[in-house]
Wavefront OBJ file of the C-alpha trace (Angstrom):
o trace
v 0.000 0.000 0.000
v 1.374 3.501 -0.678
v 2.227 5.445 2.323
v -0.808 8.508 0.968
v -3.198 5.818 0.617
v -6.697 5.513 2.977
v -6.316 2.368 5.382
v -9.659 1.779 6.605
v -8.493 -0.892 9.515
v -5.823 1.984 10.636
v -8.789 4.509 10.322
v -11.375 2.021 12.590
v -8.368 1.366 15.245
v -7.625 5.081 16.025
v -11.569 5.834 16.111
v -11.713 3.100 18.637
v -9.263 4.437 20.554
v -10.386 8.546 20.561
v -13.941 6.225 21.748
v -11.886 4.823 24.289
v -9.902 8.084 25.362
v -13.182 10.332 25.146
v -14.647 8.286 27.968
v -11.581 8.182 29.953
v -11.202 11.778 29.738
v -14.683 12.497 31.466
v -13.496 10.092 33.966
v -15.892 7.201 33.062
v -14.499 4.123 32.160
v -15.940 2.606 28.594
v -15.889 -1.002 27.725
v -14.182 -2.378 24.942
v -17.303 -4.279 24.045
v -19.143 -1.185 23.676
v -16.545 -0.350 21.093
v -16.534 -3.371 19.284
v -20.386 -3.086 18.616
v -20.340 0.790 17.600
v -17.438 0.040 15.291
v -18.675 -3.381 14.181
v -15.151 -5.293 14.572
v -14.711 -8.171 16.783
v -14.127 -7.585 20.768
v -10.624 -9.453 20.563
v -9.460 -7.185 17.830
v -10.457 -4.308 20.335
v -8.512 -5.847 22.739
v -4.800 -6.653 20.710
v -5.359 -2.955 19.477
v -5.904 -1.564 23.408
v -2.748 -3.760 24.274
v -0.657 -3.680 21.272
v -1.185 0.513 21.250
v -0.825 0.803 25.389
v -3.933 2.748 25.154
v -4.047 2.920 28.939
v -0.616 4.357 29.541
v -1.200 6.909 26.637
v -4.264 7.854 28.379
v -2.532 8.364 31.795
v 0.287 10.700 29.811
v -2.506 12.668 28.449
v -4.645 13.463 31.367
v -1.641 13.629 33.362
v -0.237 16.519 30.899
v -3.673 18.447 30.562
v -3.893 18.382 34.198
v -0.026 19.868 34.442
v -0.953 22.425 32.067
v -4.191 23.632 33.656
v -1.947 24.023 37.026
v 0.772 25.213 35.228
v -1.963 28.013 33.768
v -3.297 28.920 37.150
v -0.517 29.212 39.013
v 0.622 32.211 36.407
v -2.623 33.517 36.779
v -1.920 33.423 40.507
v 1.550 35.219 39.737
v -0.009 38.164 37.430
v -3.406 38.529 40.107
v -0.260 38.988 42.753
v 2.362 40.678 41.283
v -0.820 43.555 40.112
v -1.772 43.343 43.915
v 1.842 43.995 45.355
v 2.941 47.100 42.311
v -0.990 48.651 43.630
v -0.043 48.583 47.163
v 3.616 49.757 46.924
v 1.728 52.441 44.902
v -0.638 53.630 47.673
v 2.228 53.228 50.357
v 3.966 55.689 47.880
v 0.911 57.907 48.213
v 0.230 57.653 51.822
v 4.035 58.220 52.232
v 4.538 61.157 50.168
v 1.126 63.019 49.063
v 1.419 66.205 49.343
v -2.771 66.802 50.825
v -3.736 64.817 54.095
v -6.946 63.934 51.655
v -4.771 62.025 49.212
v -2.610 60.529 52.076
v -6.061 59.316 54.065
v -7.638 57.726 50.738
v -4.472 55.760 50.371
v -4.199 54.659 53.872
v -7.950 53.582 53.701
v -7.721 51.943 50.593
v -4.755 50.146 52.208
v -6.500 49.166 54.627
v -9.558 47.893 52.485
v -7.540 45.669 51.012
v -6.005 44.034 53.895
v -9.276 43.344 55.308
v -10.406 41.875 51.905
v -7.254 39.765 51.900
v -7.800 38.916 55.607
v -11.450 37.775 54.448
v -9.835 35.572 51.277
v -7.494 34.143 53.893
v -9.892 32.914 56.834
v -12.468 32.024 54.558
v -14.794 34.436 55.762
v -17.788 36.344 53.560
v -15.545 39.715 54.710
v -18.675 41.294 55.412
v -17.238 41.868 59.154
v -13.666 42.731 58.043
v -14.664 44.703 55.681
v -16.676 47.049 58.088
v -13.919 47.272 60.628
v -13.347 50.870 59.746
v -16.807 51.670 57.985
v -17.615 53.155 61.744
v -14.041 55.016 62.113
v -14.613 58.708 62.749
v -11.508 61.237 62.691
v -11.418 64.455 64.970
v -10.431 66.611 61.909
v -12.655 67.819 59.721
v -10.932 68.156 55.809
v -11.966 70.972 54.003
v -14.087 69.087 50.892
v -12.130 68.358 48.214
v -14.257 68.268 45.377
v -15.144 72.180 44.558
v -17.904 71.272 42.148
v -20.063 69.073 44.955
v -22.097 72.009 46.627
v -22.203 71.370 50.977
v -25.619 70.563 51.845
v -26.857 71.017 55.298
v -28.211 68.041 56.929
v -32.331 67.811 57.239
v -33.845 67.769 60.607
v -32.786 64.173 62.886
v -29.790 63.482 60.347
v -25.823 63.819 61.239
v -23.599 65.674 59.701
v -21.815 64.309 56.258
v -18.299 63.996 57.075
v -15.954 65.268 55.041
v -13.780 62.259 55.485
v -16.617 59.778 53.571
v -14.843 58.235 50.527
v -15.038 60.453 47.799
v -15.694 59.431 44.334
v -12.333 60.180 42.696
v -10.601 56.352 42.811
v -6.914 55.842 43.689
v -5.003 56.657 40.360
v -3.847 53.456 38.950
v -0.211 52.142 39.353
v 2.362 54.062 36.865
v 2.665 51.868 33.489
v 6.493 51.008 34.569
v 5.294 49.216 37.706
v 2.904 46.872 35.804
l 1 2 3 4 5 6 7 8 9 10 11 12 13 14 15 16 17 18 19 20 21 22 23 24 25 26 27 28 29 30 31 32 33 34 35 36 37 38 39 40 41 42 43 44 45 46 47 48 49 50 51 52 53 54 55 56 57 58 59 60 61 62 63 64 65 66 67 68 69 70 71 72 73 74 75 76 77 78 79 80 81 82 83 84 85 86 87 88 89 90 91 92 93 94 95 96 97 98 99 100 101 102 103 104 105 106 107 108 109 110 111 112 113 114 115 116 117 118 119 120 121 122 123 124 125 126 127 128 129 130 131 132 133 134 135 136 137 138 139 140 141 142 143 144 145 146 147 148 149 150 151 152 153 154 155 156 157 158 159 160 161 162 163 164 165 166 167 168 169 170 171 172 173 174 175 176 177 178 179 180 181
């Protein structure tokens, strides 16, 4: 036979093994049997082809690699998610440490701290619903002028406190310089 030519007993043997790999690879076993009767070919010639092929141990190679990979992909994910985390909180130390307003230097302390209590919360498991409001009741003795011109003051109604002018403002924490990420 020449070597371009259709072999239809090569072409029934590797269907019966991608039959025999597909059901391996959702963790089900599949019996040869089964195989024989979809492909219409004896159950011993399912059999020499399963042993003469070492379907099994090229099964075990496969699953083992995919499963490699798929670690090997989220562990970089894992080193990307923390390198980003580590370049946004030297960035906000940078802030805290050398802003020029208290305003800036508070945000970036707070948002420090927001994230350690989120990473606290990732760490012990917990919803961080009550890390996350360990400084939601926090009130400072020194009132900030407002830093956002544009927002007019208004004066509480009747029975309500005071906004304070250290509640979170809606400007976010600039984003880490493009040479840290």
């Amino acid at each position: 036979m020449e070597p371009n030519q259709f072999d239809p007993k090569k072409a029934e043997r590797t269907k019966a093994f991608e039959l025999y790999m597909s059901a391996a690879a959702t963790g089900k076993r599949r019996s040869l049997r089964s195989i024989a009767q979809e492909l219409g070919v004896a159950l011993k010639t399912i059999q020499r082809w399963r042993d003469a092929d070492d379907w099994d141990p090229k099964i075990n190679k496969i699953l083992t690699e995919a499963a490699g990979a798929a670690e090997t992909h989220a562990n970089a994910i894992r080193r990307r998610v923390r390198q980003g985390l580590l370049d946004g909180l030297d960035q906000l130390n940078k802030i805290a440490k050398t802003a020029n307003r208290d305003a800036d230097r508070i945000h970036a302390v707070r948002a420090l701290a927001d994230i350690a209590s989120k990473v606290e919360a990732i760490v012990s498991g917990a919803s961080g619903a009550d890390s996350s409001t360990a400084l939601s009741d926090f009130k400072d003795d020194v009132e900030w002028p407002d830093e956002s011109p544009t927002t007019p003051s208004t004066p509480p109604k009747d029975g309500e406190e005071p906004a304070s002018s250290l509640a979170p403002s809606s400007r976010e924490v600039p984003p880490p310089a493009a040479d840290l990420v």
